[in-house]
C-alpha positions as CSV (number, residue, x, y, z in Angstrom):
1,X,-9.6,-28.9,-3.5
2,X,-10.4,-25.3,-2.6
3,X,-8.1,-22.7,-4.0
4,X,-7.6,-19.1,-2.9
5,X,-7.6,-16.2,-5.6
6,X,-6.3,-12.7,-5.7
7,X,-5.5,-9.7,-7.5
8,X,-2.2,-9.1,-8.5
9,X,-0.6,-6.0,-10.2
10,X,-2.1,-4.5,-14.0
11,X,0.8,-5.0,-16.4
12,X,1.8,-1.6,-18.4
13,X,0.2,-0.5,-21.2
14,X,-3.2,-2.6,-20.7
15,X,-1.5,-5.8,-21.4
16,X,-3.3,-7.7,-18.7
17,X,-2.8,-8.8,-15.4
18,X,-1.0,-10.6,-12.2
19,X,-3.1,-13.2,-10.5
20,X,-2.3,-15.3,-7.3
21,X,-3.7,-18.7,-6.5
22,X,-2.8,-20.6,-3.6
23,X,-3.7,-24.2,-2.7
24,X,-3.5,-26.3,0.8
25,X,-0.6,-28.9,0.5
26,X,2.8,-29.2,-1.1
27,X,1.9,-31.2,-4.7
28,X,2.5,-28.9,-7.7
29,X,-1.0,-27.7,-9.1
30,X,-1.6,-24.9,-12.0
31,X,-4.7,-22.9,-12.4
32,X,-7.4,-23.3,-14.6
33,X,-7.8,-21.0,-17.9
34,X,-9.1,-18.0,-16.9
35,X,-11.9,-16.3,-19.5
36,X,-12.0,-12.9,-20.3
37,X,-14.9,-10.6,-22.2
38,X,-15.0,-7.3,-23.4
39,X,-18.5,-5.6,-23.8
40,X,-19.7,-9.3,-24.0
41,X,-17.2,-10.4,-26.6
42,X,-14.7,-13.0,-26.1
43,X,-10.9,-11.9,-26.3
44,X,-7.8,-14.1,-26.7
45,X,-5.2,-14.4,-24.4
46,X,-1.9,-16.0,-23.3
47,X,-1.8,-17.7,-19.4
48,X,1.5,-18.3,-18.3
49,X,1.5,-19.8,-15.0
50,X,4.8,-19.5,-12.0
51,X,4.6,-22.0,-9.5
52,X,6.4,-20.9,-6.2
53,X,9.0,-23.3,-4.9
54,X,7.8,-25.9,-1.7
55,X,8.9,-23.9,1.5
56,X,8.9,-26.3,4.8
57,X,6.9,-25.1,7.5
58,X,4.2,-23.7,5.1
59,X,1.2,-26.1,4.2
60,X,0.3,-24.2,0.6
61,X,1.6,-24.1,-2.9
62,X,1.1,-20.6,-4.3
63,X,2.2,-19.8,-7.7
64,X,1.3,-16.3,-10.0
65,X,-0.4,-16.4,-13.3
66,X,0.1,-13.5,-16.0
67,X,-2.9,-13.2,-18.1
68,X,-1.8,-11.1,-21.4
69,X,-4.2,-9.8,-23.9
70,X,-3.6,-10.5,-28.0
71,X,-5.3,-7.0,-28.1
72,X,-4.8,-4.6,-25.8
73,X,-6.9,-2.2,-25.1
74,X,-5.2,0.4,-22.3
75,X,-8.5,1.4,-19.6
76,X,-10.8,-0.8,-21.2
77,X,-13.0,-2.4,-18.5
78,X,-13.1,-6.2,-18.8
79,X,-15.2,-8.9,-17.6
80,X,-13.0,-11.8,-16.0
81,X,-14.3,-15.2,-14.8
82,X,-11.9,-16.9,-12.3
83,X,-13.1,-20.7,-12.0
84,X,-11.4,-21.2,-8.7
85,X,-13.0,-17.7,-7.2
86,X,-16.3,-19.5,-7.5
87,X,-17.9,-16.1,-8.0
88,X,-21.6,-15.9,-9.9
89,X,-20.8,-12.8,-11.6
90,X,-17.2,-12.0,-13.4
91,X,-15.5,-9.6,-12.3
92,X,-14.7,-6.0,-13.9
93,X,-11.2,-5.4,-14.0
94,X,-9.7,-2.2,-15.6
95,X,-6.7,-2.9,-18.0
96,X,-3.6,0.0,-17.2
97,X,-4.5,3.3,-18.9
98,X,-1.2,4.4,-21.0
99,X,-2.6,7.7,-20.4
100,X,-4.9,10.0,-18.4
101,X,-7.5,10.9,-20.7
102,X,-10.9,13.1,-20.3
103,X,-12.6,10.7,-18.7
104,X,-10.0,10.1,-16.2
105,X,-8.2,7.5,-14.5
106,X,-9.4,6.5,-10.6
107,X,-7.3,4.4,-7.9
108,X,-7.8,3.5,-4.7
109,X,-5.4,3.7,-1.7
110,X,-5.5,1.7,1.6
111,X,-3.6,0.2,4.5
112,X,-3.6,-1.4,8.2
113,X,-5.9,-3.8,7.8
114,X,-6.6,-5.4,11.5
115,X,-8.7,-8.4,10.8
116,X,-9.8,-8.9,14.6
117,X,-11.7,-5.3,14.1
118,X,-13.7,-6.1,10.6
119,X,-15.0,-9.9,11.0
120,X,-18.5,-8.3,9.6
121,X,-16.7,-7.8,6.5
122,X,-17.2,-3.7,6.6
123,X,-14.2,-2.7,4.7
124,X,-14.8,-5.3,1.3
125,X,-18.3,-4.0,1.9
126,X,-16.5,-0.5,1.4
127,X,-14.2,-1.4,-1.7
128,X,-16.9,-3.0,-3.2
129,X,-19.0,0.1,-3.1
130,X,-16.1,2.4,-3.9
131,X,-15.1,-0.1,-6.9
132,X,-19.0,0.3,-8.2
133,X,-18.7,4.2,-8.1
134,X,-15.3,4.6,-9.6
135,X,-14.6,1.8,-11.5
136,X,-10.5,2.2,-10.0
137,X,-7.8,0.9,-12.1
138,X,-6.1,-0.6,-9.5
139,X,-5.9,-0.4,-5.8
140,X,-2.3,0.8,-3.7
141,X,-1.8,-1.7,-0.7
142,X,0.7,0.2,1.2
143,X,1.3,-1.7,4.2
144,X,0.0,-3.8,7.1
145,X,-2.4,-5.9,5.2
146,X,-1.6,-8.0,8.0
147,X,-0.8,-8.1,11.7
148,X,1.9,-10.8,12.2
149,X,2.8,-9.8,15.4
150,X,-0.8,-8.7,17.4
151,X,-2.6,-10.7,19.0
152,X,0.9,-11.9,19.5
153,X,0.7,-15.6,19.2
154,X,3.3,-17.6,21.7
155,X,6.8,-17.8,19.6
156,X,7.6,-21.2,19.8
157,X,10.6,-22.7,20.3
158,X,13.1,-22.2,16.5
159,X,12.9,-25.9,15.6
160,X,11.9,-27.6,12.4
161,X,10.5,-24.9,10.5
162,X,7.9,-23.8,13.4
163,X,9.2,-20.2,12.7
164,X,7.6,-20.3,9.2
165,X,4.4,-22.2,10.5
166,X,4.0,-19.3,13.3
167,X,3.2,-16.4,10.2
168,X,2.1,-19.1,7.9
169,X,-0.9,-19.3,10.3
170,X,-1.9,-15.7,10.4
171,X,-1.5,-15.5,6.5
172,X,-3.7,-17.9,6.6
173,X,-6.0,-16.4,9.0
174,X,-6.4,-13.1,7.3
175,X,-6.3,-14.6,3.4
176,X,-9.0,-17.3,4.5
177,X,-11.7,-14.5,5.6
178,X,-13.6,-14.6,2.7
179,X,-14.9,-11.1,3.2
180,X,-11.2,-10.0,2.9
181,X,-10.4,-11.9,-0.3
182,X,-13.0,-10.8,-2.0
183,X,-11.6,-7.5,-1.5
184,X,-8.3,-8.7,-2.5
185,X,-10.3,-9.6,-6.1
186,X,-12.3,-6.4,-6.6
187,X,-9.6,-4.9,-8.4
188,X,-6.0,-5.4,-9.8
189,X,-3.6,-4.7,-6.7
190,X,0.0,-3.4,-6.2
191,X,1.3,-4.2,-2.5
192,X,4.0,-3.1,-0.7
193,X,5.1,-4.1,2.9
194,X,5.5,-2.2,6.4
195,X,6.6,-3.2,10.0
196,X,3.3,-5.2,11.0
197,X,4.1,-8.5,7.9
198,X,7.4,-8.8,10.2
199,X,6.4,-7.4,13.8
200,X,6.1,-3.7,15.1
201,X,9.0,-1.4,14.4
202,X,11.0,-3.9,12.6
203,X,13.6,-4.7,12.2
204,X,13.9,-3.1,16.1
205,X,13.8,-5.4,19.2
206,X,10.5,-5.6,21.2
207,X,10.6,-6.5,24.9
208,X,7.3,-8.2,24.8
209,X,7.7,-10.3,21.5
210,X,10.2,-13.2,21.9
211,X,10.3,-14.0,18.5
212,X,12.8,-10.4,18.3
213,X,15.1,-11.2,20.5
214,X,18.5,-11.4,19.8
215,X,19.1,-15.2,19.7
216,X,16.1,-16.0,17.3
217,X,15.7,-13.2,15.2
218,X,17.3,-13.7,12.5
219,X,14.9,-17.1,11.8
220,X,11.5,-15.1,12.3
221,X,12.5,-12.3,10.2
222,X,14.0,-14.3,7.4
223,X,10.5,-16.6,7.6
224,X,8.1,-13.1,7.3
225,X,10.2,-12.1,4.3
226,X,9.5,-15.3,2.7
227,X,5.9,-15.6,4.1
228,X,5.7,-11.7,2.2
229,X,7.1,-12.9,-0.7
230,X,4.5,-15.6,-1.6
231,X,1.8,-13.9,-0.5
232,X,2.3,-10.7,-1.5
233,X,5.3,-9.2,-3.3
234,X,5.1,-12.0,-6.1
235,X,1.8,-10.1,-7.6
236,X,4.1,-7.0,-7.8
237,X,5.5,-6.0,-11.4
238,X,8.4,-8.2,-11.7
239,X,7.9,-9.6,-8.0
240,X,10.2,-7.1,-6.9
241,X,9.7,-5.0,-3.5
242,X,10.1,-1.7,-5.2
243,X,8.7,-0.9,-8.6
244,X,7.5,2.0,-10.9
245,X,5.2,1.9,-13.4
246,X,3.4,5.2,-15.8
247,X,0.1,6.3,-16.7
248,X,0.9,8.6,-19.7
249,X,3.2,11.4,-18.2
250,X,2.0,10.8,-14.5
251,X,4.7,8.2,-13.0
252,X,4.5,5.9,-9.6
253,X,7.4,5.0,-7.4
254,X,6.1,2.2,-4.8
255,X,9.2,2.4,-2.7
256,X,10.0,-0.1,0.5
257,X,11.6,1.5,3.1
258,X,11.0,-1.5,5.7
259,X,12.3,-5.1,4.6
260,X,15.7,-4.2,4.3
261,X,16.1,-1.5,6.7
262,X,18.9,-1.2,8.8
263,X,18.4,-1.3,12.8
264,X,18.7,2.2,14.0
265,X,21.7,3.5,15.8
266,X,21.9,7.1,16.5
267,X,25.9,7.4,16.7
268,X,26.1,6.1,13.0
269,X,24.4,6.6,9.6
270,X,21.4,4.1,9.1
271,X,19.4,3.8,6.2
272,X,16.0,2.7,5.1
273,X,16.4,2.3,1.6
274,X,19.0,-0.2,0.3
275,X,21.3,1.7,-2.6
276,X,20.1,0.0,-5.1
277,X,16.8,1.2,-4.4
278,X,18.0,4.7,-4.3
279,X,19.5,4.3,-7.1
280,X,15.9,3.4,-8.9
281,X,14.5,5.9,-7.2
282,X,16.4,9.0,-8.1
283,X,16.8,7.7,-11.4
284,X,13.0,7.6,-11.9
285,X,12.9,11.0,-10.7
286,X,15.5,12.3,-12.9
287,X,13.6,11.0,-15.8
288,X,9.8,12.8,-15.2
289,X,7.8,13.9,-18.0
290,X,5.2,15.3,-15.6
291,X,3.9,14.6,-11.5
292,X,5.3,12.1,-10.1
293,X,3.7,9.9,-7.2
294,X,5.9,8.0,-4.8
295,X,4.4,5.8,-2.5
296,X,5.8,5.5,1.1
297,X,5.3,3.0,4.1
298,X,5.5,5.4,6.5
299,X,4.9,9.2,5.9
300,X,6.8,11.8,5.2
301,X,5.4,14.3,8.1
302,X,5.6,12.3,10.8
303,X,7.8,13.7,13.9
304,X,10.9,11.8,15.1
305,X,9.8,8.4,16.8
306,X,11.6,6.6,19.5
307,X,12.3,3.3,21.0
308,X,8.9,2.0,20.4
309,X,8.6,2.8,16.8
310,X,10.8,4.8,14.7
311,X,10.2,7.4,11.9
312,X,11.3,8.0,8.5
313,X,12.6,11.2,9.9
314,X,15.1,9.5,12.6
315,X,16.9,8.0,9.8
316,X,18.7,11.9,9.4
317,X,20.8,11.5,6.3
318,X,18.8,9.4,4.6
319,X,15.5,11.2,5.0
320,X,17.7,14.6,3.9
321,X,18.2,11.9,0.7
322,X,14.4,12.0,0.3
323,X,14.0,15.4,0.4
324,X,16.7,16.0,-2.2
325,X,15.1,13.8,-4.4
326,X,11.8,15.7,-4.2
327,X,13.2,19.1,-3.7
328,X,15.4,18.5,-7.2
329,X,12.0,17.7,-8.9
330,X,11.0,20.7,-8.1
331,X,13.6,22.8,-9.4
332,X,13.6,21.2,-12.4
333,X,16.8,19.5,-11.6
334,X,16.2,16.1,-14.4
335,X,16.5,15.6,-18.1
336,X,13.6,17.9,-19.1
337,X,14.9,20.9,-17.0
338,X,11.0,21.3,-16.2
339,X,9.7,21.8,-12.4
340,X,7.8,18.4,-11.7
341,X,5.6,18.2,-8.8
342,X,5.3,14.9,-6.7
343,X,2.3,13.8,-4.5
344,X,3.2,11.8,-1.3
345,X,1.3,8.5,-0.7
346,X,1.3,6.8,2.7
347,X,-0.6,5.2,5.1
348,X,1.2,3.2,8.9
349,X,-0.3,5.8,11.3
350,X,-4.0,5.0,12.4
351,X,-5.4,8.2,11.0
352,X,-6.5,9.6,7.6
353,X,-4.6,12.6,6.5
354,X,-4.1,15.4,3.8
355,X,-1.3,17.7,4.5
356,X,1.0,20.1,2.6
357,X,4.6,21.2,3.1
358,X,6.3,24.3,1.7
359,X,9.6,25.6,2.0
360,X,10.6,29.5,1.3
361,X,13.0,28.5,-1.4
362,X,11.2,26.9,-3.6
363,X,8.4,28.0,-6.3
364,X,5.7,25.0,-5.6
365,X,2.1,26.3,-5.7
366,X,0.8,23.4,-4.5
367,X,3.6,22.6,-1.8
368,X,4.3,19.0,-1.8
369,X,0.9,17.5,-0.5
370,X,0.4,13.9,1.1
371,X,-2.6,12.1,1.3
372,X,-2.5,9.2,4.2
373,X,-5.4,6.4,3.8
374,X,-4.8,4.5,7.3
375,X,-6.2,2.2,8.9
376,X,-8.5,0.1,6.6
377,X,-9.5,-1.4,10.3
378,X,-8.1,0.4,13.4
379,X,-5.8,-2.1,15.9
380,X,-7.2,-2.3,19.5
381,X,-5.6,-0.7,21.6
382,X,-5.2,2.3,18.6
383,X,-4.9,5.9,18.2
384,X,-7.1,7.5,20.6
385,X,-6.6,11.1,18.9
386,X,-5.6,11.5,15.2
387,X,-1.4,12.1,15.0
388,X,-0.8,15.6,13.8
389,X,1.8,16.3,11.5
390,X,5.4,18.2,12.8
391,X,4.3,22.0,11.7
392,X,7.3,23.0,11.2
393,X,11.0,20.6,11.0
394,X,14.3,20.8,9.9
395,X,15.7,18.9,7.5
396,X,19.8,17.7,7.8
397,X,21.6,20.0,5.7
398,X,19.1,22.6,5.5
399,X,19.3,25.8,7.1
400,X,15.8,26.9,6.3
401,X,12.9,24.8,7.5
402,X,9.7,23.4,6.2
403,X,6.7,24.3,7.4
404,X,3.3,22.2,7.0
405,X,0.3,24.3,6.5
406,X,-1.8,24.6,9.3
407,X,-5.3,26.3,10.1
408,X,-9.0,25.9,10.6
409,X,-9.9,22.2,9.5
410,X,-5.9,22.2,8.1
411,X,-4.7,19.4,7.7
412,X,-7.8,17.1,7.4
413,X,-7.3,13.9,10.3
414,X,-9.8,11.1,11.0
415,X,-9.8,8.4,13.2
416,X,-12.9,6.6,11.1
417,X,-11.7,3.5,9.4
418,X,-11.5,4.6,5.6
419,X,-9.8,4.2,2.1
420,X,-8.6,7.1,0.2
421,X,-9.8,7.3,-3.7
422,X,-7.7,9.3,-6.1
423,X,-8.5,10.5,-9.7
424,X,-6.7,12.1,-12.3
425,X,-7.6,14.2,-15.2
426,X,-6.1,16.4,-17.7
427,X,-5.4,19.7,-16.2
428,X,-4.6,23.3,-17.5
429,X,-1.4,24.5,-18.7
430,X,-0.1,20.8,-19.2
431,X,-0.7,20.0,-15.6
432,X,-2.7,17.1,-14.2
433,X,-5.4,17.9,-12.1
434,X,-6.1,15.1,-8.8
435,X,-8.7,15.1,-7.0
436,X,-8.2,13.2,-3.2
437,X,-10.6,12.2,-1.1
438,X,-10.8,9.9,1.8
439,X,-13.9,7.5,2.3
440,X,-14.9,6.4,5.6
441,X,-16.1,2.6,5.8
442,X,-16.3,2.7,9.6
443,X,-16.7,5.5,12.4
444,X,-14.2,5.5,14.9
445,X,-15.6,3.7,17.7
446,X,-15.4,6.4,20.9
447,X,-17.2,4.3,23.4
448,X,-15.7,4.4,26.7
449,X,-14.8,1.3,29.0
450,X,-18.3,2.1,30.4
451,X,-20.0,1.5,27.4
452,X,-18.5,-1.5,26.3
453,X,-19.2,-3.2,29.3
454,X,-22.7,-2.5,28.9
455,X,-22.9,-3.9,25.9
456,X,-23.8,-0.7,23.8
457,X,-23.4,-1.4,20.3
458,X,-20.9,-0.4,17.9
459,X,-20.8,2.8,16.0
460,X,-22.0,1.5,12.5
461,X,-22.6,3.6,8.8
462,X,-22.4,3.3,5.3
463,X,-19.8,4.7,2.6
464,X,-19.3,8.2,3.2
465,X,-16.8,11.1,1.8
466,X,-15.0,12.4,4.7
467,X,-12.4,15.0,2.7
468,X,-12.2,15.8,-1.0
469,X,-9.3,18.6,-2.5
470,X,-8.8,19.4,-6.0
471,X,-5.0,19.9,-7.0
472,X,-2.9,20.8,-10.0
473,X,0.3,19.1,-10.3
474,X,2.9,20.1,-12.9
């Protein structure tokens, strides 16, 4: 019986890794020993195996194996062979680093991944060239990795378990294109979620998508957080929806700011973070020993949204939370009493961006920059022009306000279909230096109606670096 494979999340301190398998059908099944090799030598290792429980409505049995080391070796590059992946070669997975030494740590970063735009297979053509080149440690997944909700498929009537069937199907759609698993197996993977696993500015009503409205809801959105959960949140550290993990003194907060948001209301205080996931997150940055990088579904310079699709920034008080919790690191405000800066992480918006804020009353040389790898395959109809950042915005609370940097080719914006590649090394002064840069896979297709309908072909083109800064974070 044929079996799906995917990369899960590195566990800390090289230990090994998360893997996924899913099989058609609802008997019980476990994997088959996985092998693992280190510069052609056999290692030993423990497979404990976590079936997921029979859900109604969805035709697969999905469960996650941890594969641990007896030896670690943190970084080490390892050869893996995954009987059900039915791959010829292994694979080369990186163990975590516990630290960023001189020959540096490299990740990858990507998200909105429309399958009906990349049927050629263009972007695993991409990571798999990027992962050759770089060798990444693991890849960020930081939203959309599917489209639930376009082409919108007719919501059918809630009766025995259809609403699970209706985003069982396009899970199964986008997880069966075997050009897009094997990018889900070219390196370890963290996910997190945004709007498109449940439908477009969710948890918001849309007039055209029956599934929101009032009366059946509640069913579809409880069915895409399950359908997210065995898919994709179980390969996280712990499963959990929000994590952090380290890399020597450099330390990642994957936050979700979309799966238990509140619906927006603009007479009261709504919030996109849950408390207890404030609570993680300030505590994590309270407790820096050096950068921090958080991770966000949506970014943090994005201007106010509306009715059709809301922004970090309309949730007022709690995005004045956000800024507290970077603005603190800055001033040194945690247990070291040390300035900490933190790199922003996003993707959501259709367009490939770097971009840096400052604010007058605060000492940050290099601002506090965000790097946006979006889309991995651009929606039709998408983003006809890159969306610029807000230049300059107030912040609730604040009587002085930030202003992103702006100038000839500042900030960098494409609409080319690309994946951003980060790498760290050991910097001066006790800093870590980052270099960002932002791949394309595919040019942005900019032929009119005209063209199309004369057939003239699609833009087409190999790997090529699009941006690349150097930065030094404290």
């Amino acid at each position: 019986m044929t079996a799906w494979v995917v990369a899960g999340a590195p566990l800390e301190n090289g230990a090994g890794w998360r893997i996924w398998y899913g099989q058609p059908g609802h008997a019980p099944f476990g994997p088959q020993p996985v092998s693992l090799s280190l510069n052609g030598q056999p290692q030993a290792i423990r497979q404990s195996w976590q079936i997921q429980p029979d859900l109604p409505g969805l035709n697969w049995r999905m469960g996650v194996a941890t594969v641990t080391l007896a030896v670690p070796r943190p970084g080490a590059t390892y050869e893996i062979v995954i009987p059900e992946a039915r791959n010829p070669e292994p694979f080369h997975w990186r163990s975590l680093p516990d630290r960023v030494g001189d020959e540096g740590v490299s990740f990858l970063l990507s998200s909105c991944f429309w399958r009906d735009n990349d049927r050629e297979g263009t972007y695993a053509a991409g990571v798999r060239e990027l992962v050759k080149r770089w060798r990444p440690a693991f890849r960020l997944l930081a939203g959309d990795q599917i489209y639930a909700d376009w082409p919108s498929d007719k919501t059918p009537n809630v009766g025995k378990h259809a609403e699970v069937a209706l985003y069982a199907k396009r899970y199964e759609e986008y997880w069966g294109d075997a050009a897009y698993r094997e990018s889900l197996l070219a390196s370890p993977n963290y996910f997190v979620c945004d709007d498109h696993e449940f439908w477009n500015d969710y948890p918001e009503k849309q007039l055209h998508l029956s599934r929101t409205w009032p009366a059946v809801r509640g069913a579809y959105a409880r069915a895409a957080q399950l359908l997210y959960e065995r898919f994709q949140q179980c390969l996280n550290p712990g499963g959990n929806p929000w994590y952090s993990f380290s890399i020597g003194t450099v330390s990642f907060f994957v936050t979700d700011s979309r799966s238990q948001r509140d619906f927006f209301d603009a007479r009261k205080a709504c919030h996109f973070l849950p408390a207890r996931q404030w609570a993680d997150l300030e505590k994590w940055a309270a407790a820096l020993r050096g950068p921090g990088v958080l991770v966000l579904g949506q970014p943090l310079y994005q201007k106010d949204g509306d009715w059709r699709d809301h922004s970090l920034s309309n949730f007022a008080d709690d995005y004045a939370r956000l800024w507290k919790v970077i603005e603190n690191s800055l001033r040194g405000k945690n247990r070291s009493a040390t300035p900490h800066d933190i790199l922003v992480l996003s993707g959501d918006i259709h367009t490939g961006r770097y971009a840096v804020g400052r604010h007058a009353n605060l000492n940050a040389p290099e601002g506090v920059p965000e790097l946006i790898a979006s889309p991995a395959a651009m929606i039709d109809p998408g983003s006809k022009k890159p969306e610029e950042p807000p230049y300059r915005f107030q912040v609730k609370g604040q009587a002085i306000p930030w202003e992103v940097d702006k100038g000839p080719g500042f900030p960098f914006m494409t609409l080319d279909n690309n994946i951003a590649m980060v790498r760290m090394h050991p910097g001066t002064n006790n800093r870590t230096r980052f270099e960002l840069s932002l791949w394309q896979v595919k040019p942005y297709d900019s032929r009119s109606w005209w063209d199309r309908l004369k057939g003239d072909p699609k833009p087409a083109g190999a790997v090529a670096q699009l941006f690349r800064r150097e930065i030094n974070l404290r």
